[in-house]
Wavefront OBJ file of the C-alpha trace (Angstrom):
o trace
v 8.199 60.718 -112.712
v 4.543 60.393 -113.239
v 1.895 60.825 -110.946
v 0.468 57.023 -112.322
v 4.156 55.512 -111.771
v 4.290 57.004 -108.326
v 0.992 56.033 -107.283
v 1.747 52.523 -108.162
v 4.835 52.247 -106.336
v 3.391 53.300 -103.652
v 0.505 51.524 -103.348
v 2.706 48.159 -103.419
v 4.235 49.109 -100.623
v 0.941 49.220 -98.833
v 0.568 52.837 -98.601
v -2.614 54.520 -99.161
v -3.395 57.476 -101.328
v -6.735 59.301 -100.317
v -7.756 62.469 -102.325
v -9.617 65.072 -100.427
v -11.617 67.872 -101.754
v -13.133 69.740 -98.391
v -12.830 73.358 -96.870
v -11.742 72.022 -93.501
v -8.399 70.437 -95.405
v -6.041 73.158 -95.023
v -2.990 71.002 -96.432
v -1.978 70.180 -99.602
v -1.109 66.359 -98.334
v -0.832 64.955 -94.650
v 0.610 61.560 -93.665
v -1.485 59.847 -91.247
v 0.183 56.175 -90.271
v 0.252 54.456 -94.114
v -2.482 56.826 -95.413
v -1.816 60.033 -97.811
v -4.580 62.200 -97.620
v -3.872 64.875 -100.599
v -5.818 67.993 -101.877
v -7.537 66.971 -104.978
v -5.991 70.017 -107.019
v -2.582 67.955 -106.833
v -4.104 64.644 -108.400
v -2.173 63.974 -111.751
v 0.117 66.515 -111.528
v 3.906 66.087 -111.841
v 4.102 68.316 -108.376
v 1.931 66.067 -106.904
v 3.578 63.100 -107.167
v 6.628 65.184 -105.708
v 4.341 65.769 -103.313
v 3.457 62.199 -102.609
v 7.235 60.944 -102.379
v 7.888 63.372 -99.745
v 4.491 61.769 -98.284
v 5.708 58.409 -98.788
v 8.919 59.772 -96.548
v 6.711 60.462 -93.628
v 4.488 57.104 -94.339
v 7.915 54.829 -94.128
v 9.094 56.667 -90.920
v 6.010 55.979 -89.201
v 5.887 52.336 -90.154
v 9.633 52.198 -88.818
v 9.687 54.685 -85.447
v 6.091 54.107 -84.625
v 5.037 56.354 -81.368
v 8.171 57.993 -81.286
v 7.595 60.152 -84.273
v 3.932 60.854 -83.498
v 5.251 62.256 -80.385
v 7.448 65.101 -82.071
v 4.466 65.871 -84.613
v 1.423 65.513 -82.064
v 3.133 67.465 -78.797
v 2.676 71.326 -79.813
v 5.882 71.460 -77.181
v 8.632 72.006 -77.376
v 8.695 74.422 -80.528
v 11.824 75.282 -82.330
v 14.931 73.063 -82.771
v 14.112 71.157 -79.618
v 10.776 68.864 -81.112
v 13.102 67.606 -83.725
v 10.605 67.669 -85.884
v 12.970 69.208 -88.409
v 14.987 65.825 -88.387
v 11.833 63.814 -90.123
v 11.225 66.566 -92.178
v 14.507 67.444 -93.379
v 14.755 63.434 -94.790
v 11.432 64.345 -96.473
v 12.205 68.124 -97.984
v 15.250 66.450 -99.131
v 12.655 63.961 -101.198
v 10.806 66.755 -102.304
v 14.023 68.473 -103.957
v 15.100 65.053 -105.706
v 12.035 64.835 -107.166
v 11.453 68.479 -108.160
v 15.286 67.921 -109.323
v 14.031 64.902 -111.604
v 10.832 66.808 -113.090
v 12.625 70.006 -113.995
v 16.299 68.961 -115.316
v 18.233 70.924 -112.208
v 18.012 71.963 -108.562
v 16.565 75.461 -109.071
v 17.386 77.894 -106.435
v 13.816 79.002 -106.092
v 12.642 75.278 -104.911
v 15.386 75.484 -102.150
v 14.191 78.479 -101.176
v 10.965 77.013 -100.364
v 11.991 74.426 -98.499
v 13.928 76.545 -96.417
v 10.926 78.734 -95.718
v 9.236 75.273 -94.369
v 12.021 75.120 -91.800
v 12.228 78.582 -90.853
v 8.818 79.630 -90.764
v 5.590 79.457 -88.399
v 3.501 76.992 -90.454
v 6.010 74.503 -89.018
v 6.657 76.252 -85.535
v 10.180 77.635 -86.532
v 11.107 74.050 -86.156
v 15.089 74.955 -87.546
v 14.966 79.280 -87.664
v 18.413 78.921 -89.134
v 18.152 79.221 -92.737
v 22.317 78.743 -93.917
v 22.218 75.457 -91.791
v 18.627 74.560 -93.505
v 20.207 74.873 -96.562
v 23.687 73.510 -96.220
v 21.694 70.347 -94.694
v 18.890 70.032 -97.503
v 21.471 70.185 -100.562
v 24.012 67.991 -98.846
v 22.600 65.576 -100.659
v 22.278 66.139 -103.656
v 23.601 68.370 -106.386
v 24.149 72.620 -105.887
v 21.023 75.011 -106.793
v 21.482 76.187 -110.573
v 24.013 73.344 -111.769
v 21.804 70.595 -113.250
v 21.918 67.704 -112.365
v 18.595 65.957 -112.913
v 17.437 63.439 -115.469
v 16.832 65.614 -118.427
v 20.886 67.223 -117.643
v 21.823 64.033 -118.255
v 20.037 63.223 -121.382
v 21.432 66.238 -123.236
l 1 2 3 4 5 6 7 8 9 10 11 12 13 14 15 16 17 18 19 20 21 22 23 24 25 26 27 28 29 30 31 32 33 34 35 36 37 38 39 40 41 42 43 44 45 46 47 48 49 50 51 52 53 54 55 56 57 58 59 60 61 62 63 64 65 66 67 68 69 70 71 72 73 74 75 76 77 78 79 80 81 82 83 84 85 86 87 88 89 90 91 92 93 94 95 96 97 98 99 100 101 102 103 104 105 106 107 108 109 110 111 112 113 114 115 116 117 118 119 120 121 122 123 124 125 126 127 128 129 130 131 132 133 134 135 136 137 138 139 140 141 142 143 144 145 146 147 148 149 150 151 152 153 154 155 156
Protein backbone atom coordinates (compact mmCIF):
# COMPACT_ATOMS: atom_id res chain seq x y z
CA UNK A 1 0.00 0.00 0.00
CA UNK A 2 1.42 3.19 -1.25
CA UNK A 3 0.32 6.50 -0.71
CA UNK A 4 0.57 6.98 -4.96
CA UNK A 5 -1.54 3.58 -5.40
CA UNK A 6 -4.09 4.80 -2.92
CA UNK A 7 -4.40 8.14 -4.20
CA UNK A 8 -5.12 6.79 -7.57
CA UNK A 9 -7.74 4.52 -6.60
CA UNK A 10 -9.31 6.90 -5.10
CA UNK A 11 -9.38 9.52 -7.27
CA UNK A 12 -11.18 7.11 -9.94
CA UNK A 13 -13.75 6.76 -7.86
CA UNK A 14 -14.34 10.46 -7.91
CA UNK A 15 -13.12 11.25 -4.57
CA UNK A 16 -11.08 14.19 -3.86
CA UNK A 17 -7.86 14.45 -1.96
CA UNK A 18 -7.12 18.10 -0.68
CA UNK A 19 -3.89 18.66 1.42
CA UNK A 20 -4.08 21.32 4.02
CA UNK A 21 -1.31 23.00 5.77
CA UNK A 22 -3.16 25.77 8.22
CA UNK A 23 -3.28 26.37 12.11
CA UNK A 24 -7.07 26.40 12.15
CA UNK A 25 -6.93 22.47 10.80
CA UNK A 26 -6.97 20.67 13.95
CA UNK A 27 -7.40 17.12 12.17
CA UNK A 28 -5.19 14.99 10.64
CA UNK A 29 -7.95 14.25 7.68
CA UNK A 30 -11.80 15.13 7.58
CA UNK A 31 -14.33 13.79 5.05
CA UNK A 32 -16.48 16.42 3.76
CA UNK A 33 -19.16 14.84 1.02
CA UNK A 34 -16.41 13.27 -1.75
CA UNK A 35 -13.60 15.60 -0.54
CA UNK A 36 -10.51 14.46 1.83
CA UNK A 37 -9.08 17.32 3.31
CA UNK A 38 -5.68 15.88 5.01
CA UNK A 39 -2.85 17.56 7.09
CA UNK A 40 0.02 17.98 4.81
CA UNK A 41 2.48 16.13 7.34
CA UNK A 42 0.58 12.82 6.21
CA UNK A 43 1.20 13.36 2.33
CA UNK A 44 3.36 10.33 1.09
CA UNK A 45 3.42 8.52 4.00
CA UNK A 46 2.43 4.84 4.32
CA UNK A 47 0.12 6.08 7.50
CA UNK A 48 -1.36 8.40 5.41
CA UNK A 49 -2.69 6.48 2.93
CA UNK A 50 -4.12 4.35 5.97
CA UNK A 51 -5.35 7.37 6.76
CA UNK A 52 -7.02 8.09 3.48
CA UNK A 53 -8.78 4.52 3.20
CA UNK A 54 -10.42 5.07 6.41
CA UNK A 55 -11.30 8.59 4.65
CA UNK A 56 -12.43 6.94 1.64
CA UNK A 57 -14.86 4.87 4.28
CA UNK A 58 -16.54 8.01 5.35
CA UNK A 59 -16.48 9.50 1.54
CA UNK A 60 -18.50 6.16 0.24
CA UNK A 61 -21.01 6.36 3.19
CA UNK A 62 -21.88 9.76 2.42
CA UNK A 63 -22.33 9.18 -1.28
CA UNK A 64 -24.65 6.14 -0.19
CA UNK A 65 -26.75 7.52 3.17
CA UNK A 66 -26.64 11.10 2.12
CA UNK A 67 -28.39 13.44 4.98
CA UNK A 68 -28.79 10.71 7.20
CA UNK A 69 -25.19 10.42 8.15
CA UNK A 70 -24.55 14.17 8.26
CA UNK A 71 -27.18 14.16 10.80
CA UNK A 72 -25.30 11.81 13.39
CA UNK A 73 -21.90 13.78 12.67
CA UNK A 74 -23.39 17.47 12.48
CA UNK A 75 -26.08 17.21 15.66
CA UNK A 76 -23.64 17.66 18.83
CA UNK A 77 -26.86 15.61 20.45
CA UNK A 78 -27.29 13.03 21.49
CA UNK A 79 -23.64 12.11 22.76
CA UNK A 80 -22.65 8.65 23.67
CA UNK A 81 -23.97 5.38 22.15
CA UNK A 82 -27.21 7.06 21.18
CA UNK A 83 -25.75 9.42 17.88
CA UNK A 84 -24.58 6.21 16.41
CA UNK A 85 -21.91 7.79 15.26
CA UNK A 86 -19.81 4.86 16.41
CA UNK A 87 -21.65 2.66 13.72
CA UNK A 88 -19.92 4.79 10.64
CA UNK A 89 -16.93 4.91 12.42
CA UNK A 90 -16.50 1.52 13.57
CA UNK A 91 -16.78 0.40 9.47
CA UNK A 92 -13.99 3.00 9.08
CA UNK A 93 -11.51 2.13 12.28
CA UNK A 94 -11.99 -1.27 11.03
CA UNK A 95 -10.31 0.18 7.52
CA UNK A 96 -7.78 1.80 9.37
CA UNK A 97 -6.63 -1.61 11.14
CA UNK A 98 -6.64 -3.56 7.66
CA UNK A 99 -4.53 -1.23 6.35
CA UNK A 100 -2.16 -0.68 9.30
CA UNK A 101 -2.45 -4.71 9.24
CA UNK A 102 -1.16 -4.63 5.47
CA UNK A 103 1.78 -1.98 6.09
CA UNK A 104 3.22 -3.65 9.16
CA UNK A 105 2.93 -7.64 8.57
CA UNK A 106 0.33 -8.16 11.76
CA UNK A 107 -2.45 -6.58 13.81
CA UNK A 108 -0.31 -5.07 16.58
CA UNK A 109 -2.00 -4.67 19.82
CA UNK A 110 -0.86 -1.12 20.19
CA UNK A 111 -2.91 0.02 16.86
CA UNK A 112 -6.08 -1.55 18.49
CA UNK A 113 -5.51 0.20 21.31
CA UNK A 114 -5.81 3.34 19.51
CA UNK A 115 -8.70 2.78 17.91
CA UNK A 116 -10.34 1.91 20.93
CA UNK A 117 -9.29 5.17 22.54
CA UNK A 118 -11.24 6.87 19.38
CA UNK A 119 -14.39 5.15 20.64
CA UNK A 120 -14.03 5.63 24.18
CA UNK A 121 -12.73 8.95 24.45
CA UNK A 122 -13.94 12.76 24.33
CA UNK A 123 -12.41 13.75 20.96
CA UNK A 124 -15.32 11.66 19.64
CA UNK A 125 -17.95 12.45 22.47
CA UNK A 126 -17.60 8.95 24.20
CA UNK A 127 -19.50 7.87 21.20
CA UNK A 128 -19.11 3.76 22.46
CA UNK A 129 -17.39 4.26 26.40
CA UNK A 130 -17.23 0.50 26.35
CA UNK A 131 -13.86 -0.48 25.46
CA UNK A 132 -14.21 -4.82 25.54
CA UNK A 133 -17.25 -4.32 23.14
CA UNK A 134 -15.01 -1.65 21.00
CA UNK A 135 -12.65 -4.16 20.69
CA UNK A 136 -14.47 -7.42 20.28
CA UNK A 137 -16.39 -5.34 17.39
CA UNK A 138 -13.20 -3.74 15.63
CA UNK A 139 -11.19 -7.20 15.38
CA UNK A 140 -14.24 -9.19 14.42
CA UNK A 141 -13.11 -8.74 11.32
CA UNK A 142 -10.16 -9.43 10.84
CA UNK A 143 -7.32 -11.39 12.35
CA UNK A 144 -6.37 -11.31 16.56
CA UNK A 145 -3.79 -8.47 17.82
CA UNK A 146 -0.15 -10.10 17.84
CA UNK A 147 -0.87 -13.16 15.38
CA UNK A 148 0.09 -11.89 11.90
CA UNK A 149 -1.78 -11.97 9.52
CA UNK A 150 -0.96 -9.24 7.02
CA UNK A 151 0.73 -9.30 3.65
CA UNK A 152 4.31 -9.55 4.62
CA UNK A 153 3.02 -12.90 7.22
CA UNK A 154 2.13 -14.30 4.27
CA UNK A 155 5.12 -13.81 2.17
CA UNK A 156 7.45 -15.45 4.69
Amino acid sequence: MTWAATLAALEREGIRVRPVSAPWFPFSAITLGRTVLVQRDVVGTPRGAATLLHEAVHARDFARFGILLWLTYVLPFPVGPLSLRWLWELRAYRESLRALRELHGETRPADVAWAVRQFTGRGYLWMLPFPRLVRRLLVRAGPAPGSGGGARAAQR
